[in-house]
C-alpha positions as CSV (number, residue, x, y, z in Angstrom):
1,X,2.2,-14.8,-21.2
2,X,-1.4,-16.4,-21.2
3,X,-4.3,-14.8,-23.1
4,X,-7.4,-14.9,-22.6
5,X,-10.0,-14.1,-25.1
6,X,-13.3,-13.8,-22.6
7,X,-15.7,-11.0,-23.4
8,X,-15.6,-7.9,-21.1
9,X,-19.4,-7.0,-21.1
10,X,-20.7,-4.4,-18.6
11,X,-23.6,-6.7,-16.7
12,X,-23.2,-6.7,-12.7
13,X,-26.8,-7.0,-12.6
14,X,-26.3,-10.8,-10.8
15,X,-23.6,-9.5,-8.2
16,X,-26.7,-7.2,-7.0
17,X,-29.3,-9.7,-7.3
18,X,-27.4,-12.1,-5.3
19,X,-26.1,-9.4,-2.7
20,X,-28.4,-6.9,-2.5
21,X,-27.8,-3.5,-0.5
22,X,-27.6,-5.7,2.7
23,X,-25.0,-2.9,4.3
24,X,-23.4,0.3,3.1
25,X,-21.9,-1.2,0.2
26,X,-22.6,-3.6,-2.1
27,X,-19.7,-6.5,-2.4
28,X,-19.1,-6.3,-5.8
29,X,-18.0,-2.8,-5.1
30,X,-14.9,-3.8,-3.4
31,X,-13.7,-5.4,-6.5
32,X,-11.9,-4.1,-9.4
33,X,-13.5,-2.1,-12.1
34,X,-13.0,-4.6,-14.5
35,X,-14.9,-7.3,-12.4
36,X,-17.4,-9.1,-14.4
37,X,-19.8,-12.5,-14.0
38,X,-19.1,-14.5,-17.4
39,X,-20.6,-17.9,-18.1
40,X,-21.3,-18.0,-14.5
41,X,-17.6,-17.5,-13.5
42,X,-16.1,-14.4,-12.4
43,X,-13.3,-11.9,-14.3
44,X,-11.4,-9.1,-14.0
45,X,-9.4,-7.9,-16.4
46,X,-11.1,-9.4,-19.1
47,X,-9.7,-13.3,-17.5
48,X,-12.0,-15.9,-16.2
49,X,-10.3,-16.8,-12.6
50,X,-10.7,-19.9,-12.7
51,X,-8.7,-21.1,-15.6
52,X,-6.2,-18.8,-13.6
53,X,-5.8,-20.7,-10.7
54,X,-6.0,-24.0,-12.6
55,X,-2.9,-22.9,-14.2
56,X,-0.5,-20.7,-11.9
57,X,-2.1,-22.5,-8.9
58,X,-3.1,-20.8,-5.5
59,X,-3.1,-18.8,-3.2
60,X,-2.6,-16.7,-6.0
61,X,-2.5,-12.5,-6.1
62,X,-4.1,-10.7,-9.2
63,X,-3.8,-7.0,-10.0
64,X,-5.9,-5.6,-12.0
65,X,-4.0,-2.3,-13.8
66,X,-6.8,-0.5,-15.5
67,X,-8.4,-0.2,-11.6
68,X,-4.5,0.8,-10.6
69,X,-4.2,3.5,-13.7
70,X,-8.1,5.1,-12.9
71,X,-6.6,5.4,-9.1
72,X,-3.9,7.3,-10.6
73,X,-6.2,9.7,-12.9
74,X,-8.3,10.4,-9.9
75,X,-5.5,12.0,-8.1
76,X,-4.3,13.7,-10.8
77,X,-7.8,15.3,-11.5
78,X,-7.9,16.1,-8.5
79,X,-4.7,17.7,-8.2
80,X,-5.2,20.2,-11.3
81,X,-8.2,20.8,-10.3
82,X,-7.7,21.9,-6.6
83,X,-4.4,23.0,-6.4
84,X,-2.9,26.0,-9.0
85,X,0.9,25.2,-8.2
86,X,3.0,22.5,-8.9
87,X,2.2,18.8,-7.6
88,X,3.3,15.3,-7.7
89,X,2.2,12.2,-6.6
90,X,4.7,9.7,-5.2
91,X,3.6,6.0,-5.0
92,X,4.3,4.7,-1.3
93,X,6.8,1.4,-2.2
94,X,5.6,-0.3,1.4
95,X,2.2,-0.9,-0.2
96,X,3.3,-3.5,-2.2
97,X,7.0,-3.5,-4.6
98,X,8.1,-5.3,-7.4
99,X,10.0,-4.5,-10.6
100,X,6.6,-4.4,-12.8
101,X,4.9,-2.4,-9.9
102,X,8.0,0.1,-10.4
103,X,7.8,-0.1,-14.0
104,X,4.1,0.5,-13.6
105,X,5.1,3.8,-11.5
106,X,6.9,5.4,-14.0
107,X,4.8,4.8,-17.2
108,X,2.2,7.0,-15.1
109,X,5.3,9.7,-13.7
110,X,5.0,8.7,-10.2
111,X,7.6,9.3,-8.0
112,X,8.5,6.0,-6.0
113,X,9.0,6.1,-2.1
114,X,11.5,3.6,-1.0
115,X,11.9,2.5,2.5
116,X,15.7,1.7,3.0
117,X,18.5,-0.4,0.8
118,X,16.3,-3.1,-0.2
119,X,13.4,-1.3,-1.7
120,X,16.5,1.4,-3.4
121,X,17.8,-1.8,-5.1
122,X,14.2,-3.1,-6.9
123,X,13.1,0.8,-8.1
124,X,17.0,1.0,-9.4
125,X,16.9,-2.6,-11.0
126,X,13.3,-1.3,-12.3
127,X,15.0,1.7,-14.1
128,X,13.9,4.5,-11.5
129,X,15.8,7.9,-12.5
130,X,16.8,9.8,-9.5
131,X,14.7,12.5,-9.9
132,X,11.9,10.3,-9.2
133,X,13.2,8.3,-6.5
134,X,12.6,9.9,-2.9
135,X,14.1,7.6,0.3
136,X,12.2,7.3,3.8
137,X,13.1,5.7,6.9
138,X,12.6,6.2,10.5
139,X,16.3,4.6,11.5
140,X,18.5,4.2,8.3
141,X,21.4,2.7,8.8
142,X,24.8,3.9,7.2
143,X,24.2,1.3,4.0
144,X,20.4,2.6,3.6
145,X,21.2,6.3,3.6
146,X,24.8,5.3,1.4
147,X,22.4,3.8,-1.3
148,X,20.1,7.1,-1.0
149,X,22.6,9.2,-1.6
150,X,23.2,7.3,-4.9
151,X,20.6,6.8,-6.3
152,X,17.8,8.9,-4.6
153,X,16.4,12.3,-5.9
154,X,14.6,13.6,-2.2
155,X,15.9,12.0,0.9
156,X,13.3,12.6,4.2
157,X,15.5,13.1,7.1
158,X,13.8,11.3,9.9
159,X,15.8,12.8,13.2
160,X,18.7,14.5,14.2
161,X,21.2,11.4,14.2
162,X,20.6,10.7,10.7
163,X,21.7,14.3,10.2
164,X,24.8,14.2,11.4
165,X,25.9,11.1,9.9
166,X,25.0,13.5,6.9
167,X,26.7,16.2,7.9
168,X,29.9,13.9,9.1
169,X,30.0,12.0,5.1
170,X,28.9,15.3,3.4
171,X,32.3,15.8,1.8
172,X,32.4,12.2,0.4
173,X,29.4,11.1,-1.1
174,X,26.8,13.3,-3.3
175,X,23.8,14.7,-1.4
176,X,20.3,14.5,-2.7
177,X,17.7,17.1,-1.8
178,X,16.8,16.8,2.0
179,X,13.0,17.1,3.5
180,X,12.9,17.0,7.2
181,X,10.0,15.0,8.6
182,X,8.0,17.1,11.5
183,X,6.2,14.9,14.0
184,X,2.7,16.8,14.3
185,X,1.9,16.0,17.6
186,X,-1.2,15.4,16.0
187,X,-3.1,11.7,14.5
188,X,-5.6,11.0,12.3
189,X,-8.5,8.7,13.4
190,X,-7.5,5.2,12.3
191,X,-6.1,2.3,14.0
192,X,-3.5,2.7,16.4
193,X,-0.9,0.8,15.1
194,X,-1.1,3.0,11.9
195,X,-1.3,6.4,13.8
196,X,2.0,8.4,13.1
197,X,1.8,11.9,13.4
198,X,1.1,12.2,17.2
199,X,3.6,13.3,20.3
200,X,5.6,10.5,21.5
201,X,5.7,9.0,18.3
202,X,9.0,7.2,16.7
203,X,8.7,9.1,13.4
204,X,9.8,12.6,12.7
205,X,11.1,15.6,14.5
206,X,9.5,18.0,17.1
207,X,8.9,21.7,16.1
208,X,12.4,22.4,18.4
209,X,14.2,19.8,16.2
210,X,13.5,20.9,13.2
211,X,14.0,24.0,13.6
212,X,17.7,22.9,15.0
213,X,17.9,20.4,11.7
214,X,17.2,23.5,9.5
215,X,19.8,25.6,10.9
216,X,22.4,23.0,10.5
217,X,21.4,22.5,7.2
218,X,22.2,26.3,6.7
219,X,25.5,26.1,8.7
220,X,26.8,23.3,6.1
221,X,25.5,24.2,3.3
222,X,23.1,21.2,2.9
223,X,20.6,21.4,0.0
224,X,17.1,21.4,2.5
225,X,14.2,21.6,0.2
226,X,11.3,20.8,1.7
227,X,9.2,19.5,4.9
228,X,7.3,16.4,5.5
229,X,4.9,14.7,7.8
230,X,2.7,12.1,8.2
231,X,-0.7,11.6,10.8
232,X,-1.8,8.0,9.7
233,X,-2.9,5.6,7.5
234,X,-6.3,4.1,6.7
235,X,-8.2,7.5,7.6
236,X,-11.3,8.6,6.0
237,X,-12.0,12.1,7.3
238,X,-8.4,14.6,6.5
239,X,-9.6,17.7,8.4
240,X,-7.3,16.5,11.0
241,X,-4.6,17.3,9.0
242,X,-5.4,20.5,9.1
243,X,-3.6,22.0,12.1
244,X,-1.1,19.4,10.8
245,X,-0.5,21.9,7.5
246,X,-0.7,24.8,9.6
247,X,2.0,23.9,12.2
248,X,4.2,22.8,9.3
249,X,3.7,26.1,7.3
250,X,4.4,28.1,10.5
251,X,7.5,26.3,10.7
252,X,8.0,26.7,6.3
253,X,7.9,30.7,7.5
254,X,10.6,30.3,10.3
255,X,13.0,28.4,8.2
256,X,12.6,30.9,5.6
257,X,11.9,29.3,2.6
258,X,12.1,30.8,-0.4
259,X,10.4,30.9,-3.8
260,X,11.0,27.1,-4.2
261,X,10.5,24.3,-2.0
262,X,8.1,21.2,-1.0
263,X,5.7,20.1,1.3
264,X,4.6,16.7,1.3
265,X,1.5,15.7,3.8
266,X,2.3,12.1,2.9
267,X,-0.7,9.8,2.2
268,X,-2.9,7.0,4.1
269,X,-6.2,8.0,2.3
270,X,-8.3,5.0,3.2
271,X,-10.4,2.7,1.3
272,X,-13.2,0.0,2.1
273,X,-12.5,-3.6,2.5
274,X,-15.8,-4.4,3.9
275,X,-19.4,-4.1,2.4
276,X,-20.4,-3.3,5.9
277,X,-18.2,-0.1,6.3
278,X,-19.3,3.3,4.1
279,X,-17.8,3.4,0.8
280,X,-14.6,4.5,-0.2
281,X,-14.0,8.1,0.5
282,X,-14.0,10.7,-2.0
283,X,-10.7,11.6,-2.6
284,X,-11.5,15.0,-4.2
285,X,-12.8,16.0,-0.7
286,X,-9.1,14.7,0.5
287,X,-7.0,17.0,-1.8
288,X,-9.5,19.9,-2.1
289,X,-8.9,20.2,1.7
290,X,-5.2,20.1,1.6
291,X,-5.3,22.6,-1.2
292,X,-7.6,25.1,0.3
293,X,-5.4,24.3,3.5
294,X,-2.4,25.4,1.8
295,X,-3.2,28.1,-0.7
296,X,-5.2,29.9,2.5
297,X,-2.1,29.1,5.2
298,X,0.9,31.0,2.3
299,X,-1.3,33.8,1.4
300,X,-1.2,34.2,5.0
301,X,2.2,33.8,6.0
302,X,3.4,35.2,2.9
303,X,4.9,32.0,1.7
304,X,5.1,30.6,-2.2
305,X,3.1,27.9,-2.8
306,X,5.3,24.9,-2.5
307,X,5.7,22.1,-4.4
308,X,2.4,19.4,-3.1
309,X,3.6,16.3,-3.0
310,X,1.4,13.3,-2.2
311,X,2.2,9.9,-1.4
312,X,-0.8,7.4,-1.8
313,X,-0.2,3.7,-1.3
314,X,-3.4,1.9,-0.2
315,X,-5.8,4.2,-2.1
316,X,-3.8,2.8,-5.4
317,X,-3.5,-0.5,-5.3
318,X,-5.8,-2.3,-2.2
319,X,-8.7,-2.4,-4.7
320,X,-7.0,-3.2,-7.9
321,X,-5.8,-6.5,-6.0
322,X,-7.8,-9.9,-5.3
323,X,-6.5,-13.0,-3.2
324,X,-7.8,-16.6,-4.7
325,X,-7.7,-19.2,-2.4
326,X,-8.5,-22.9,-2.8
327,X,-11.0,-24.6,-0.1
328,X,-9.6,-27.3,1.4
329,X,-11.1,-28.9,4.4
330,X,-15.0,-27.6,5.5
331,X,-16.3,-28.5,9.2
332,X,-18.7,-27.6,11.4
333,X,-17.9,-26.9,15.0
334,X,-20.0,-25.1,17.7
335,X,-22.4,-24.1,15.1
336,X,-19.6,-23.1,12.4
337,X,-19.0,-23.1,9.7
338,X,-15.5,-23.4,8.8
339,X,-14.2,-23.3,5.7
340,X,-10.2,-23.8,5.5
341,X,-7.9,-22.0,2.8
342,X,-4.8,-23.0,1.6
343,X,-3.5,-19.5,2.5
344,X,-3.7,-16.9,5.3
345,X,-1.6,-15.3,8.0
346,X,1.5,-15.9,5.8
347,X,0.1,-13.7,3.3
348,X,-2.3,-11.7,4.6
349,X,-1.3,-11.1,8.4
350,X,-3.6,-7.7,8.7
351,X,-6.6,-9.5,10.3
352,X,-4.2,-10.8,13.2
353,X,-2.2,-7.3,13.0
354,X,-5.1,-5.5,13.6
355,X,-8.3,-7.1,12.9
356,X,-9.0,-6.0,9.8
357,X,-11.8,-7.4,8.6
358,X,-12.3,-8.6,4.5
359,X,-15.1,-10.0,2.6
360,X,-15.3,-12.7,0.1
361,X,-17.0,-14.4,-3.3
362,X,-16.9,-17.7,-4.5
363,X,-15.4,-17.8,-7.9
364,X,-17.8,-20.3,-9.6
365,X,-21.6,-19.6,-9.7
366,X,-21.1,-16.7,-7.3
367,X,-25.5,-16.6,-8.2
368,X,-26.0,-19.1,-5.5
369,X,-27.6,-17.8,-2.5
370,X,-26.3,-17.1,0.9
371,X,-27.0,-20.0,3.0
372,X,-25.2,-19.0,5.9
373,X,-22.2,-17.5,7.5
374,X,-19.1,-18.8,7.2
375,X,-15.5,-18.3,9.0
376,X,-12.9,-18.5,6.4
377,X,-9.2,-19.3,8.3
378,X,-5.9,-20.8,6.9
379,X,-3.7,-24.0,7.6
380,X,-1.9,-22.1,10.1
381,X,-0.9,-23.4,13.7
382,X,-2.0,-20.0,15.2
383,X,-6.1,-19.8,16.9
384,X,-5.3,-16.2,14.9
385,X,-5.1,-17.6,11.3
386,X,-8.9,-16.3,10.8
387,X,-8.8,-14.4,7.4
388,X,-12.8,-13.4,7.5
389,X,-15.1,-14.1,9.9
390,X,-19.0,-14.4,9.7
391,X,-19.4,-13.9,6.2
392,X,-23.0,-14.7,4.4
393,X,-22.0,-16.9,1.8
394,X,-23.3,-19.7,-0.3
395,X,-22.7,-23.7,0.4
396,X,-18.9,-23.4,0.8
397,X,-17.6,-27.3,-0.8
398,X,-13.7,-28.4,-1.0
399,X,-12.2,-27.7,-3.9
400,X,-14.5,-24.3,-3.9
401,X,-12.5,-21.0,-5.3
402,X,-12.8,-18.0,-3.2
403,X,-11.9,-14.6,-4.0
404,X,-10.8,-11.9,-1.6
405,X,-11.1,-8.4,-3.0
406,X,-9.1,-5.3,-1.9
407,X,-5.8,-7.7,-1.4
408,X,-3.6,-5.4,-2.9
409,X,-2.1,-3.6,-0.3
410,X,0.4,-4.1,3.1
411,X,-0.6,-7.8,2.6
412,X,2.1,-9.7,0.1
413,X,4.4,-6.6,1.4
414,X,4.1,-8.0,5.1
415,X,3.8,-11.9,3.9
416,X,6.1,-14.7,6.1
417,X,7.6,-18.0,5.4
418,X,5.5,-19.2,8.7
419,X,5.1,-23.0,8.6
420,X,7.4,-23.1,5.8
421,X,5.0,-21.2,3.8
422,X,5.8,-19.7,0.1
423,X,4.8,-16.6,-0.8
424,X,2.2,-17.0,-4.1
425,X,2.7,-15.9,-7.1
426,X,1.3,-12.4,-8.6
427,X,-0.3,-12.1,-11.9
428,X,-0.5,-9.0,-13.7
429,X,-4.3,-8.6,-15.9
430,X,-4.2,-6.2,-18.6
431,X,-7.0,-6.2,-21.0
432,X,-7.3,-9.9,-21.3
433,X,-4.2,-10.9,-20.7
434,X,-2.5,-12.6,-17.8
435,X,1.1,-12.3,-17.0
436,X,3.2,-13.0,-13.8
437,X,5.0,-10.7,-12.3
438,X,6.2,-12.8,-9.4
439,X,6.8,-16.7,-9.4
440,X,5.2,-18.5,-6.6
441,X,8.2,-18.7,-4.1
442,X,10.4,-22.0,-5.2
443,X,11.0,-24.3,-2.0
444,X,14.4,-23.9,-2.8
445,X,14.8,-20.4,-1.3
446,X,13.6,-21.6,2.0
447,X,16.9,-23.1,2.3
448,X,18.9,-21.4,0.0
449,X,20.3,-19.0,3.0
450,X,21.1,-21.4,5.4
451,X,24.0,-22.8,6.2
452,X,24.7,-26.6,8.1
453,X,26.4,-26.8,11.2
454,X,30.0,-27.8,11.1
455,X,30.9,-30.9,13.0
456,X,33.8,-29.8,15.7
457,X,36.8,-31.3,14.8
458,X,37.4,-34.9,17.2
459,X,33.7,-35.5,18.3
460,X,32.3,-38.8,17.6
């Protein structure tokens, strides 16, 4: 573990000189809390980045966990503030897993959402009790919903197929409590590739089905528990999910739930990753809704409050993580300004997913002015390799370090081996001190599946 003794002082005062109010947000504001400017270089965590990349190299992920841990006191605030029965909140794996990001989960409580076998096996290896691991998946295959049954405390029942494969191994492996997701037929506003909730969608159950799940549940005596759905990620306004809650409680009455059981809206609350976009959007507004939604909707119905579990990814981590990137090659072309990373689309492949759209600061003297706009790509042989595009930004030289806030989320998660890339290495800041929780990806393991074809027998 490195340590690095740089003072943590509380001036920002030359991000906004530099920057300005030029949009919504200022740019600073999209990095973590800890972000300071220290002998002209820039921090977080109480580390100078540049000695960082000097030593673990680049691209290089950092996550800054006093940003994660404030994320998590937010909701939690929230939560007892809002919402007078019990609640949880359940950190969404997909965002971003690995065994410290697991460990992280539970010194804060969380429960731990795990997407199939894979995922099971890091929150196990991490220590995970059952009770806090809870198992998703919109086709789970016979080994996904095997290790669920393990080692999983809540299992969301996706459709009716997976139920029956339940109902057909019942006898001969232990059951874990069983949510059913409803599908809405209702989205949030967002992108559509992250829309969920609405009719036609691959995820959940129509009302019809899950009222048919529920009653097989009661025909063989499977432990149902609670009801789940999900309208989309990346949203800023939740009243949507209002008729959302109130479909789902309407279906709560039918099923007849009693005195104890769980609802869980699932999560997406969105964050900025732009200084042109508004700022980050209050979550309080986000769970005083749902709670109002809810407590409103049972008295009502006449239903118990049920247990409120949420299930926030992005809204934890996107913010407490930063990219660094070396600058390689700059040219101009057309009028551009290019300057070219040593990472992109193999790491972050968002901006070609779905154009999102990121902003930037150079690590060293990030005073300098704005000179003019710069298109920041990687060494990718795709025309969509463009990480940012149009960015004010000073002089850009080779050699330059450049820092990408809000990295922490769906990015490394969703990373390739394109071009025989290796996924970087992730370093873990904690009040001055640096430690990796992920090794660069050896060269090695590019290989280290294959196998060589074997030479038919009596062939020259």
């Amino acid at each position: 573990m490195l340590v690095y003794s740089t003072c943590v002082s509380e001036n920002l005062c030359a991000f906004c000189r530099l920057y300005g109010k030029k949009g919504p947000m200022n740019r600073h504001d999209l990095f973590p809390d800890t972000t300071r400017l220290e002998g002209g270089s820039l921090s977080i965590g109480g580390c100078e980045l540049a000695p960082l990349a000097e030593h673990f190299g680049t691209p290089l992920y950092l996550y800054d966990r006093l940003t994660m841990d404030n994320a998590v006191k937010a909701y939690q605030a929230a939560l007892a503030e809002f919402y007078p029965g019990e609640s949880s909140l359940t950190y969404a794996g997909k965002a971003f897993l690995c065994l410290a990001i697991a460990e992280w989960t539970q010194q804060h409580h969380l429960k731990l959402d795990c997407t199939g076998l894979g995922e099971i096996a890091i929150a196990v290896a991490a220590g995970v009790p059952p009770e806090r691991l809870l198992s998703h998946g919109v086709n789970k295959s016979a080994a996904d919903i095997k290790s669920a049954c393990e080692h999983a405390g809540i299992l969301v029942v996706d459709n009716l197929a997976e139920l029956q494969h339940l109902i057909k191994n019942s006898g001969r492996m232990r059951l874990p409590n069983l949510w059913l997701r409803f599908q809405p037929g209702q989205s949030v506003e967002t992108h559509a590739y992250t829309q969920t909730g609405q009719a036609g969608s691959k995820f959940g159950m129509d009302a019809a089905q899950i009222l048919q799940a529920a009653q097989l549940c009661r025909e063989h005596n499977l432990p149902l528990t609670g009801l789940h759905f999900h309208m989309g990620s990346q949203f800023r306004d939740p009243t949507p999910l209002v008729p959302g809650l109130e479909h789902t409680l309407d279906l709560a009455k039918a099923i007849g739930f009693g005195s104890n059981w769980a609802l869980s809206p699932g999560g997406g609350w969105g964050v900025a990753y732009h200084e042109d976009e508004l700022p980050s959007p209050d979550l309080r507004n986000y769970v005083h809704l749902l709670a109002g939604t809810l407590i409103k909707g049972c008295r009502r119905l006449g239903l118990a409050l049920p247990s409120l579990h949420l299930e926030p990814g992005r809204s934890l981590v996107a913010r407490a993580g930063v990219a660094l990137y070396r600058v390689g090659a700059v040219k101009q072309v057309a009028g551009r300004v290019w300057a070219l990373l040593d990472g992109g689309m193999a790491d972050n492949p968002r901006p070609a997913l779905y154009g999102a759209r990121y902003s930037a600061m150079p690590v060293r003297d990030p005073e300098r002015p704005a000179s003019q706009p710069v298109w920041f790509a990687g060494p990718y042989c795709e025309s969509g390799d463009v990480l940012i595009e149009a960015l004010p930004f000073p002089e850009v030289r080779e050699g330059d370090l450049v820092a990408v806030p809000v990295s922490g989320a769906y990015q490394l998660s969703m990373s390739s081996n394109y071009n025989g890339s290796r996924r970087p290495a992730v370093i873990w800041l904690d009040h001055g001190q640096a430690q990796m929780i992920q090794v660069r990806e050896p060269i090695d393991d590019l290989i280290r599946h294959d196998l060589r074809l074997v030479k038919p027998t009596g062939t020259g």
